[in-house]
C-alpha positions in Angstrom: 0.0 0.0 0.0 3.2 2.5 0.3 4.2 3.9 -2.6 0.1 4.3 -3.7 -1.1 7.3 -5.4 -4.6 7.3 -3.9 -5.7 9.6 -1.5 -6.4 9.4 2.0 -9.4 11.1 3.7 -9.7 11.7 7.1 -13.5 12.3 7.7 -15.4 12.4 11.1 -16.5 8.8 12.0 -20.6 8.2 11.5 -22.8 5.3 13.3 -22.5 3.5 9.6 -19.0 3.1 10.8 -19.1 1.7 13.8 -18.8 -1.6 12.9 -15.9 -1.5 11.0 -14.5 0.6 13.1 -14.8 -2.3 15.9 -13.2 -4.8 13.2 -10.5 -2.5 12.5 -8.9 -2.1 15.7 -9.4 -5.6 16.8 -6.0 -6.9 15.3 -4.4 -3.8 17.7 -6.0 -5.0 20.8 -4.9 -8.4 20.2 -1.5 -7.0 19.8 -1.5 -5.2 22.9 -1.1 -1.4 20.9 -4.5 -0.7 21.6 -6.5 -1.4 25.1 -9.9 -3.1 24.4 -13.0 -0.9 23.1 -16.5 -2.4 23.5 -18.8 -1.4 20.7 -20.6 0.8 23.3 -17.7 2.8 24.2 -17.3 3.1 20.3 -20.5 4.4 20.4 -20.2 6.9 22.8 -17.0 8.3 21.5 -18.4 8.6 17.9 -19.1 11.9 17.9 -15.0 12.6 19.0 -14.0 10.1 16.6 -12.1 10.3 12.9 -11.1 7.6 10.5 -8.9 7.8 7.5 -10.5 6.0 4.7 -8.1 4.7 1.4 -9.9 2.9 -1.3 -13.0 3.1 0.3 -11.4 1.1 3.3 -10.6 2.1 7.1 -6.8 2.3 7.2 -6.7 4.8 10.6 -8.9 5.8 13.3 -8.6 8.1 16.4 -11.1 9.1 18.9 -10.7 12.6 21.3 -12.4 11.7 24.4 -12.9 15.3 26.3 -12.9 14.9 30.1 -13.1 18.2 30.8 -12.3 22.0 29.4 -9.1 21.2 31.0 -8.3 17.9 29.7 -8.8 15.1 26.8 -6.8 12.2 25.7 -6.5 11.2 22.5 -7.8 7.2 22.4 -7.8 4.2 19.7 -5.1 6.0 17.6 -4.5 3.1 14.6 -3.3 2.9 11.4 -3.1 -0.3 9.3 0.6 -1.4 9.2 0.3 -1.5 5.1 -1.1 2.0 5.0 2.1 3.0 7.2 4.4 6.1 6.1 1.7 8.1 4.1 0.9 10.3 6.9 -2.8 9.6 8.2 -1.4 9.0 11.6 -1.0 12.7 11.8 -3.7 13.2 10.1 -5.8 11.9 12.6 -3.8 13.5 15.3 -4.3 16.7 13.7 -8.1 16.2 13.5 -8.5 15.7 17.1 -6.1 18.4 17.9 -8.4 20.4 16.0 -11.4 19.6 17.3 -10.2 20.1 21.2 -9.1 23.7 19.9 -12.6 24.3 18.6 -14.0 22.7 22.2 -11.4 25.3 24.4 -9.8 22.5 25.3 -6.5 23.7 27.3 -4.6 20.3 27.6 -4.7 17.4 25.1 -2.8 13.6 26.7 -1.9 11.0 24.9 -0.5 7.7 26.5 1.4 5.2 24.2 4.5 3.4 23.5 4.8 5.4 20.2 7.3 8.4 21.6 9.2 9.6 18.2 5.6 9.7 16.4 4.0 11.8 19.1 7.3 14.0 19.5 6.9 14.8 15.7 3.1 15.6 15.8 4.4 18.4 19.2 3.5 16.9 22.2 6.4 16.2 24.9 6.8 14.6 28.3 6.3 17.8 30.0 4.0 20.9 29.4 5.8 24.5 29.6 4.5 24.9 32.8 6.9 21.7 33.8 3.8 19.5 35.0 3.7 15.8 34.4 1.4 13.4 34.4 2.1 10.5 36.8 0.5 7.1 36.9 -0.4 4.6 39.3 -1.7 1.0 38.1 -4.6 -0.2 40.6 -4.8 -3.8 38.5 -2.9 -6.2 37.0 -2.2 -6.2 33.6 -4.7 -7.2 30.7 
C-alpha cells in the first residue's frame, strides 16, 4: 500500500462506521497497541472520533475523548501497518487536535509506547508549565 497514489481522507466517524470501526482495531488489541473498546464505548466516543479511509477502506482511526475543558486524551489512535508512512497517523492526530481547539480544550494527553511519532506531531513529556502526568496501576495487567 506505500508507494500508492490514492488519497487518503480523514473524515469524522458516522454510526454506519461503527462496525468496522470495531473490526478494524481488533488486530491492535490483540497485539497489545490498543487497550480493548467495546462497541458501546465506540459508540459513545463517535461523535469525537475520525477515521482515514483509502480505497473506500478504514486504514486509521482516532477518537478525542474530552474529560473536561481542561483535559482530553486522544484514544484508539491506529493505522493499518500496510497503509504506514503516508501520513494519516497525523492526520488523525491533527483532527483531534483540531477539534479540542474548537472545544477550548486547554490540555490534550496522549498515553502510548509510540514516543518519536507523538514528538513529531508536538507533544512532549512535559508541558511548559513543567507539569507531568504520573500514573499509578490499581490492576494487573490485561
Amino acid at each position: 500500500m506505500q508507494g500508492t497514489h490514492s488519497k487518503t481522507r480523514v473524515v469524522k466517524a458516522t454510526a454506519a462506521d461503527l462496525l468496522e470501526m470495531s473490526d478494524f482495531i481488533k488486530p491492535f488489541v490483540r497485539s497489545g497497541d490498543l487497550l480493548p473498546r467495546t462497541f458501546d464505548e465506540l459508540e459513545d466516543l463517535l461523535e469525537t472520533s475520525y477515521i482515514a479511509r483509502l480505497d473506500g477502506r478504514i486504514v486509521g482511526c482516532a477518537a478525542l475523548e474530552i474529560y473536561s475543558k481542561k483535559l482530553c486524551e486522544i484514544r484508539s489512535l491506529a493505522v493499518d501497518p500496510r497503509a504506514r508512512g503516508l501520513g494519516i497517523g497525523k492526520q488523525l492526530v491533527a483532527a483531534c487536535v483540531e477539534l479540542a481547539r474548537r472545544e477550548g480544550i486547554y490540555e490534550i494527553m496522549a498515553i502510548s509506547v509510540a514516543e518519536e511519532f507523538f514528538k513529531s506531531c508536538g507533544f512532549d513529556f512535559t508541558l511548559p508549565s513543567l507539569k507531568k502526568a504520573f500514573f499509578l496501576q490499581t490492576r494487573e495487567s490485561m
